[in-house]
N, C-alpha and C positions, 0 to 999 in steps of 0.2 A: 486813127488820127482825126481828132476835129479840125473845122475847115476856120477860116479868117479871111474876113472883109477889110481888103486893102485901103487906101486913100484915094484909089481912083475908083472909089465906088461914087455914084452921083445923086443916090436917095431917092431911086424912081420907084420903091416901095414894091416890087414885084415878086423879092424874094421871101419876108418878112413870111406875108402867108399861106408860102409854098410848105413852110418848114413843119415838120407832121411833130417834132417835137417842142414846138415853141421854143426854140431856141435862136434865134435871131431875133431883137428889137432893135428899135432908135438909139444911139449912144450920144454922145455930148455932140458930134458932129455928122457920123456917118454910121448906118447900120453898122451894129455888132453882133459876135454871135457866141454864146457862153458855151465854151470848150464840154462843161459837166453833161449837157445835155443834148451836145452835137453827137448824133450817132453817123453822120455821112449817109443818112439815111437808109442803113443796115435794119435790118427788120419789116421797112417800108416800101422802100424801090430799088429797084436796081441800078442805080446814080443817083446823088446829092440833085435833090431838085433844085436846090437854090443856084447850085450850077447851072444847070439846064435854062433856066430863066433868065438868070445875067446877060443884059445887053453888051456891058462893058469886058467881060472874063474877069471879075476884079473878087473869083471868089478861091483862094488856094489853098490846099491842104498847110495846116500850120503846124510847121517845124517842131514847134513848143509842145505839141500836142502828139505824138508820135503813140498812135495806137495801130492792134493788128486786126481784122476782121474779126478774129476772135474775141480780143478787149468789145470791140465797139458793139457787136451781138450781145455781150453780157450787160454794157449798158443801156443797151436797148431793151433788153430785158426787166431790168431792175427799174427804167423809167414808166414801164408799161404797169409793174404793180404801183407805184410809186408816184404816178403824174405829178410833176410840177404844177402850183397855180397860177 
């Protein structure tokens, strides 16, 4: 399951470069975090660092996005041949 940046996020920029797969930027108002390439940091750590970072908790698994440890290792996999730029 990838994760989403709620409305009480407050833009202290903390999480943005925590994310090992570039998946959170700037959105029109409050960081966002593109579902394709949110692995919940499966591959990398053992907790979503953008979690761990958040001053506010305003980072939740997203309902819309409902993957299993399994799903999210294969796209962790497929990003690692594959990097985004």
């Amino acid at each position: 399951m990838a994760l989403i940046i709620t409305e009480d996020c407050i833009n202290c920029d903390v999480c943005e470069p925590e994310c090992p797969n570039n998946a959170i930027s700037m959105g029109p108002e409050i960081y966002v975090i593109n579902p394709d390439m949110c692995t919940e940091c499966v591959g990398h750590f053992d907790e979503p660092q953008c979690q761990v970072v958040c001053p506010v908790d305003c980072i939740p698994k997203d309902d819309n996005h409902v993957e299993t440890t399994e799903q999210l290792q294969i796209k962790y996999e497929k990003l690692q041949q594959n990097p985004p730029r």
